[in-house]
C-alpha positions in Angstrom: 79.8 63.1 175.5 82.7 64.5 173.4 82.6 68.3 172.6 82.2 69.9 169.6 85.4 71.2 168.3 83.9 74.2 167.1 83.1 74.6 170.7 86.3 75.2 172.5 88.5 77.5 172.9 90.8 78.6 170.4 94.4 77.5 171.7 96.9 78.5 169.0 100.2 76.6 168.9 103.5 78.6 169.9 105.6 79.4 167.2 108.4 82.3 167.1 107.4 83.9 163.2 110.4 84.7 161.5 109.4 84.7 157.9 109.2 88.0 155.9 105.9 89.0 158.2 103.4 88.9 160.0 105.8 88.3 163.2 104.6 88.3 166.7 103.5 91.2 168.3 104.9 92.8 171.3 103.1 91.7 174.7 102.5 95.1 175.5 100.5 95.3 172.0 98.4 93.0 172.8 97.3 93.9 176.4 96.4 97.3 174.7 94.0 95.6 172.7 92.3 94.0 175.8 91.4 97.7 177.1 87.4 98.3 177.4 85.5 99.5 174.3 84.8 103.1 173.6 81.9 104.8 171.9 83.3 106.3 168.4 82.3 109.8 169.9 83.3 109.1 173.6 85.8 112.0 174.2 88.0 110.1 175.5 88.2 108.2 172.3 88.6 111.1 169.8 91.3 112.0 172.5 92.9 108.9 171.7 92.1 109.6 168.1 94.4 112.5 168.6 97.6 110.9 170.4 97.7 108.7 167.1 98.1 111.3 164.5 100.4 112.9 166.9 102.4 109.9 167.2 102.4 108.6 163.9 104.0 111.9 162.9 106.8 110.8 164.2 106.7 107.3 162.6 106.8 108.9 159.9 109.1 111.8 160.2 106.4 113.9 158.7 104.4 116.9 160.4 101.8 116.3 157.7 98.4 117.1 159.6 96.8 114.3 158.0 98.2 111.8 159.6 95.9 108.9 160.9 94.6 105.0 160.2 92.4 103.4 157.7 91.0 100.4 159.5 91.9 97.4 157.6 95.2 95.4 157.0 97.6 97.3 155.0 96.4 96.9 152.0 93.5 98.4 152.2 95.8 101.6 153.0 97.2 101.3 150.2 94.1 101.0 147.9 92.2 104.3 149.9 95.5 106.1 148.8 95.5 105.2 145.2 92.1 104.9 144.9 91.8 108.9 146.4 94.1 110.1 144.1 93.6 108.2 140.5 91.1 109.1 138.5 90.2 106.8 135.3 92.8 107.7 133.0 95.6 109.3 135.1 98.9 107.9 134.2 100.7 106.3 137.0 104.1 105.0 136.9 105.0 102.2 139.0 109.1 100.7 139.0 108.5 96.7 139.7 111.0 95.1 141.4 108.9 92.4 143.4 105.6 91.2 144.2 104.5 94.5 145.6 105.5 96.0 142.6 102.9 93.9 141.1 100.5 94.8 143.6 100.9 98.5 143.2 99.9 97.9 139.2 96.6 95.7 140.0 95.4 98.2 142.1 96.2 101.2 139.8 94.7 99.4 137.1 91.6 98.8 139.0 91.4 102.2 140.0 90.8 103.3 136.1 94.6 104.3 135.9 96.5 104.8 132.6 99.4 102.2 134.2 102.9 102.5 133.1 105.1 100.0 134.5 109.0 99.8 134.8 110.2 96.2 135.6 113.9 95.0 137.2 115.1 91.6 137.7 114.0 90.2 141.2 116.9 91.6 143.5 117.6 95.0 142.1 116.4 98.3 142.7 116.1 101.5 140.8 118.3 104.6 140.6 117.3 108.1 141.5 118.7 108.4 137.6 116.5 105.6 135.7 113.4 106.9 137.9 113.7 110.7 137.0 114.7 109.9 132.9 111.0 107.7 133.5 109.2 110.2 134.6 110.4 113.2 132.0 109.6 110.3 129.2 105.9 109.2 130.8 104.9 112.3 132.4 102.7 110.7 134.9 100.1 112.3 137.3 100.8 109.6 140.0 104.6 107.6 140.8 103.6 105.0 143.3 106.8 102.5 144.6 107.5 100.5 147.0 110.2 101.1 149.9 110.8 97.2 151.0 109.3 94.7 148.6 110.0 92.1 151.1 109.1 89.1 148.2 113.1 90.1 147.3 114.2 91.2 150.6 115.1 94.4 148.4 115.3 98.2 150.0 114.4 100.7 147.2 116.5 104.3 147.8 113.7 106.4 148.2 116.0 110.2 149.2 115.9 111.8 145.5 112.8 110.0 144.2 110.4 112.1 146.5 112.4 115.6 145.1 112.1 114.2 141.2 108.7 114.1 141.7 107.8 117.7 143.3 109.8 119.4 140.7 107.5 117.9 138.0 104.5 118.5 139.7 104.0 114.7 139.9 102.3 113.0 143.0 104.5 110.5 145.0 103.1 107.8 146.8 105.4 105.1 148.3 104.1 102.2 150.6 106.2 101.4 153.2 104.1 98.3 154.9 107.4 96.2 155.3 109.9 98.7 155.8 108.4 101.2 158.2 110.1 101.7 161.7 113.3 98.9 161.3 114.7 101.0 158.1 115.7 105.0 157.8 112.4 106.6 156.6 112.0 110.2 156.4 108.6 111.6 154.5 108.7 115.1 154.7 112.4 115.4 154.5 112.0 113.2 151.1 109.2 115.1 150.1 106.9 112.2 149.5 103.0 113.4 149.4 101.9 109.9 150.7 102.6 106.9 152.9 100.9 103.8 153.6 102.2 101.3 156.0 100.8 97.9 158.3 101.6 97.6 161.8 102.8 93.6 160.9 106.4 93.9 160.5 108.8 96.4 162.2 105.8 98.0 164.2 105.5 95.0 166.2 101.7 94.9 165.7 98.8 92.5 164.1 97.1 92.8 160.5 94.2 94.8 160.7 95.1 98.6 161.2 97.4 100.9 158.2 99.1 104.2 159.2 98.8 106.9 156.6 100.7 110.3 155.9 99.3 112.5 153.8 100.8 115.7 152.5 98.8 119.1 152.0 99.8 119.1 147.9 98.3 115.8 148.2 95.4 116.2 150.3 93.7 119.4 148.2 93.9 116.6 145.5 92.2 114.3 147.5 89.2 117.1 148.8 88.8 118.1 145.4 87.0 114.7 145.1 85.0 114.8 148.2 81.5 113.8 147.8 79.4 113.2 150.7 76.8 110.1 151.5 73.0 111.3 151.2 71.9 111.6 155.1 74.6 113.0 156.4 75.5 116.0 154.2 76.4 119.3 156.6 74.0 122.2 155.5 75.2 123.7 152.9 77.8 121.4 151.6 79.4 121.8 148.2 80.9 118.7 146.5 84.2 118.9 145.3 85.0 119.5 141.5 86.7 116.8 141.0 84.9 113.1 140.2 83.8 111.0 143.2 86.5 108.6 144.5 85.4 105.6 143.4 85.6 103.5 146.9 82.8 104.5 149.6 84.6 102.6 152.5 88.1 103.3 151.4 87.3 107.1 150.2 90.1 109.5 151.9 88.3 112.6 151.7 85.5 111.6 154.0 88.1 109.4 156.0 89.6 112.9 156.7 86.5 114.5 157.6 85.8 111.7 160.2 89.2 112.3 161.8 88.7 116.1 161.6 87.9 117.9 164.5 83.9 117.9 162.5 84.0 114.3 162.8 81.8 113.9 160.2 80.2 110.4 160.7 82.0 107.5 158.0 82.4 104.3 159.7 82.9 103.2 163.4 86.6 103.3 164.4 88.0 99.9 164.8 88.5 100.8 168.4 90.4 97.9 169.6 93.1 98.3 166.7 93.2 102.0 167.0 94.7 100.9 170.8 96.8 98.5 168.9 98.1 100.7 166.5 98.6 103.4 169.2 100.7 101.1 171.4 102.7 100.0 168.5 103.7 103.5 168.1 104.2 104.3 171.7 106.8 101.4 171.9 108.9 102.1 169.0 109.0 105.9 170.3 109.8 105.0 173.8 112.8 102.9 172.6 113.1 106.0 170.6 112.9 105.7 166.7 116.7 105.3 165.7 117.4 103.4 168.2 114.5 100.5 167.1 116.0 100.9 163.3 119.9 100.6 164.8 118.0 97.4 166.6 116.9 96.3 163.2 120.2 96.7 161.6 122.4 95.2 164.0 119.7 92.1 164.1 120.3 92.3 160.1 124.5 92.1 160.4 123.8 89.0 163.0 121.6 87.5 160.5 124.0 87.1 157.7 127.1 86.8 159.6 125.0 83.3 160.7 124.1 82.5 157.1 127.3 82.8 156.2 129.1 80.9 158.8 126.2 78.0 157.6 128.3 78.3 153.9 124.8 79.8 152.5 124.2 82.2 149.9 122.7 85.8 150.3 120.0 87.0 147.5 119.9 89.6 145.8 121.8 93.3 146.2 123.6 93.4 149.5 124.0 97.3 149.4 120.2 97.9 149.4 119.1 95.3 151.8 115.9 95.6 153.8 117.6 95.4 157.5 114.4 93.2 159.0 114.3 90.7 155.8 117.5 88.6 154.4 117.0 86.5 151.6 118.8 82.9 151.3 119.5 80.8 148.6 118.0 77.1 149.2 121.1 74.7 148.6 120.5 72.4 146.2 120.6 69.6 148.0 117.6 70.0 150.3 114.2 70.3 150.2 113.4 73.6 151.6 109.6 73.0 151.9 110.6 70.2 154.2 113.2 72.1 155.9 110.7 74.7 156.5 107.9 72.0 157.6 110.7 70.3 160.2 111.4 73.8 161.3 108.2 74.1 162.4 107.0 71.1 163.4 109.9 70.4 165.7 111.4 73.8 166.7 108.1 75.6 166.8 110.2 78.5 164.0 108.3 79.7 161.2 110.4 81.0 158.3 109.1 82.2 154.9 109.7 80.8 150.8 108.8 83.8 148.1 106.9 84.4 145.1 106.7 83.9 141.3 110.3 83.6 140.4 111.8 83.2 143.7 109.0 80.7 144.9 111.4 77.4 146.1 114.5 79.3 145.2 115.0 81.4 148.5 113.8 82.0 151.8 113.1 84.7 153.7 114.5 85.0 157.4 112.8 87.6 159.2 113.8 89.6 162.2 111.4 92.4 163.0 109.3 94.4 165.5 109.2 92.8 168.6 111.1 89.6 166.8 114.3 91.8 165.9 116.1 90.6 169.5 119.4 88.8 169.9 116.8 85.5 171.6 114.8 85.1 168.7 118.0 85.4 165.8 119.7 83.1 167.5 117.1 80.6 167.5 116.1 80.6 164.2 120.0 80.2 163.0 120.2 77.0 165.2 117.2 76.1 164.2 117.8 76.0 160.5 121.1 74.8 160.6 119.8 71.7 162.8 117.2 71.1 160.0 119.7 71.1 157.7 121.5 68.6 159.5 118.8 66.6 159.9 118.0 66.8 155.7 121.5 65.3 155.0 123.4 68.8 154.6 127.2 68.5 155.0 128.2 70.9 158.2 130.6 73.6 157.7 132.0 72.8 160.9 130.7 76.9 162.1 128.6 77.5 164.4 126.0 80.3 163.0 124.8 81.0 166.1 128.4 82.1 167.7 128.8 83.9 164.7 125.8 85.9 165.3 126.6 86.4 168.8 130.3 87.9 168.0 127.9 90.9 165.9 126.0 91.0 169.3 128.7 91.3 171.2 130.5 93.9 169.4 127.8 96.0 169.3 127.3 95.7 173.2 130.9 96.7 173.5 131.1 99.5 171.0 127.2 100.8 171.0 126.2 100.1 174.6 123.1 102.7 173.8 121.5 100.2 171.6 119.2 97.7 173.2 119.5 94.8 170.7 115.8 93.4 172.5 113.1 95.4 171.8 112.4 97.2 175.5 111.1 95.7 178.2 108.4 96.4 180.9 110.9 96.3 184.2 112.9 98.9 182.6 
């Protein structure tokens, strides 16, 4: 008798992700996950609860106390932190320069926000100039900006926009889901009041957990709205002045008071991803934090130094480049949803189109997290220049994946410090 299908095991095929994200997460990632289960209250588990905040600290560059997860993929991060700090009517400024830019304005908008948007052409960023004339002109309560909008591959310069905002008493909030850990990053030192990210890209991690930083400017903004559920009210609680935030599950203020040392009761951890998401931040800090975002980089330089030798054309501006994402133009005389497909299919290497504008026009090569190694590059550059091959593309005669290799090389001759594969466990 034949089994039901929906009675076996799951048995996913292999494929090496190196599209703009998710990517495939470190080994060492994923055995964390496997650990046994905790109770929410188990010491051992607020322990644990603990060791993350401490660590993502230093993910972030930021000794912001409130430091922690919201359990959900990164966008729900990036919701609790707009949703915590908008109330119907503030005006929030958002510069647009992708698909996330986008995002950031659907979510403000839902979130009651008065929304002002800025827009730039797909493949440009903003400068610390046009951001600072916007905010004297709009006067917003709330600037909220991407860092890598990986849609365009694009890194927005984030040093001065975090210091334009404090001197006008204007909250900054900057989600860094793509660009977190494989690009410079430096909250406090930026003075940004909060940061979302996703554990998907750089981190080397699955969906389904999203670090946040939150500074202490920003968080009496957030308690000001705290509001706690009937049945669980500490005697003699006092609401805050402000109104209630307008998400129960994603509410910050009593997020923060279940990761307080109170541990006032809000939802049950996501124990397994709270592993996850500690492991991911263990790795990158073993390697040690500039040496994973040198990894990235160099990975970045091997990247287009193959595209290039493959007579391709780089998207967008190269000066602000995201290191783990390069953008490609599709030649014309391919179809690069069948290139992709064959790609797949036959070399088991997933690589990523874009959105709205770009959708068809580029792709999107990523090399990140565990994926940003000198193996994994070089496999996806053979892999596309074979497809094209195989789509009737002339040959340029170059080999991109020697022309990779010569980066690699010169970096293991000149930067011998620099692993250029992520750690591994026999060293």
């Amino acid at each position: 008798m034949p089994i039901d299908p929906l009675l076996k095991q799951i048995n996913p095929p292999p494929r090496l992700m190196m599209g703009p994200g998710p990517v495939n997460a470190d080994p060492r990632v994923q055995r964390a996950m496997a650990a046994d289960l905790l109770g929410q209250y188990d010491p051992a588990m607020t322990n644990y609860m603990n060791e993350v905040m401490a660590l993502y600290r230093e993910i972030f560059q930021a000794n912001y106390h409130w430091t922690f997860l919201i359990d959900g993929t990164s966008r729900g991060a990036i919701e609790s932190a707009l949703v915590s700090i908008i109330e119907p009517g503030d005006k929030t400024l958002v510069p647009v320069f992708g698909r996330f830019g986008h995002l950031l304005t659907e979510i403000a908008s839902r979130c009651g926000a008065e929304v002002i948007p800025l827009y730039k052409e797909w493949g440009e960023v903003y400068s610390a100039e046009e951001i600072g004339a916007a905010l004297d002109k709009y006067k917003p309560k709330v600037l909220a900006v991407c860092q890598g909008d990986t849609s365009t591959t694009m890194l927005q310069p984030l040093e001065e926009i975090g210091k334009l905002c404090a001197e006008r008493g204007v909250l900054s909030y900057v989600d860094a889901t793509a660009s977190i850990a494989g690009n410079v990053l430096n909250i406090e030192d930026w003075e940004i009041d909060i940061c979302t990210a996703g554990l998907q890209k750089c981190l080397g991690g699955p969906s389904g957990s999203g670090p946040i930083t939150i500074s202490d400017r920003a968080a009496e903004v957030i308690k000001r709205r705290w509001h706690v559920e009937k049945g669980i009210e500490p005697v003699g609680f006092v609401p805050g002045e402000g109104s209630r935030i307008q998400s129960n599950y994603l509410d910050l203020a009593m997020i923060m008071a279940y990761w307080s040392p109170e541990r006032l009761n809000h939802h049950t951890e996501a124990t397994s991803m709270l592993y996850c998401a500690r492991e991911c931040a263990r790795c990158i800090l073993e390697e040690g934090l500039h040496k994973a975002i040198a990894r990235h980089e160099i990975g970045s330089r091997a990247m287009v130094a193959g595209v290039k030798a493959m007579g391709l054309e780089l998207f967008g501006d190269q000066e602000n480049k995201m290191s783990n994402v390069t953008g490609v133009y599709i030649p014309k005389e391919v179809d690069g949803e069948a290139v992709r497909r064959d790609m797949l299919l036959h070399f088991g290497v997933e690589i990523g189109t874009s959105f709205g504008p770009l959708h068809g026009k580029i792709w999107r090569l990523g090399a990140m997290g565990y994926n940003a190694r000198k193996d994994a590059i070089l496999r996806v550059l053979s892999a596309l220049d074979s497809c094209l091959r195989l789509h009737g593309r002339s040959s340029t005669g170059d080999d991109p994946a020697i022309a990779a290799l010569e980066v690699f090389k010169e970096t293991e001759k000149n930067v011998p410090d620099i692993e250029i594969s992520p750690v591994s466990d026999s060293k």
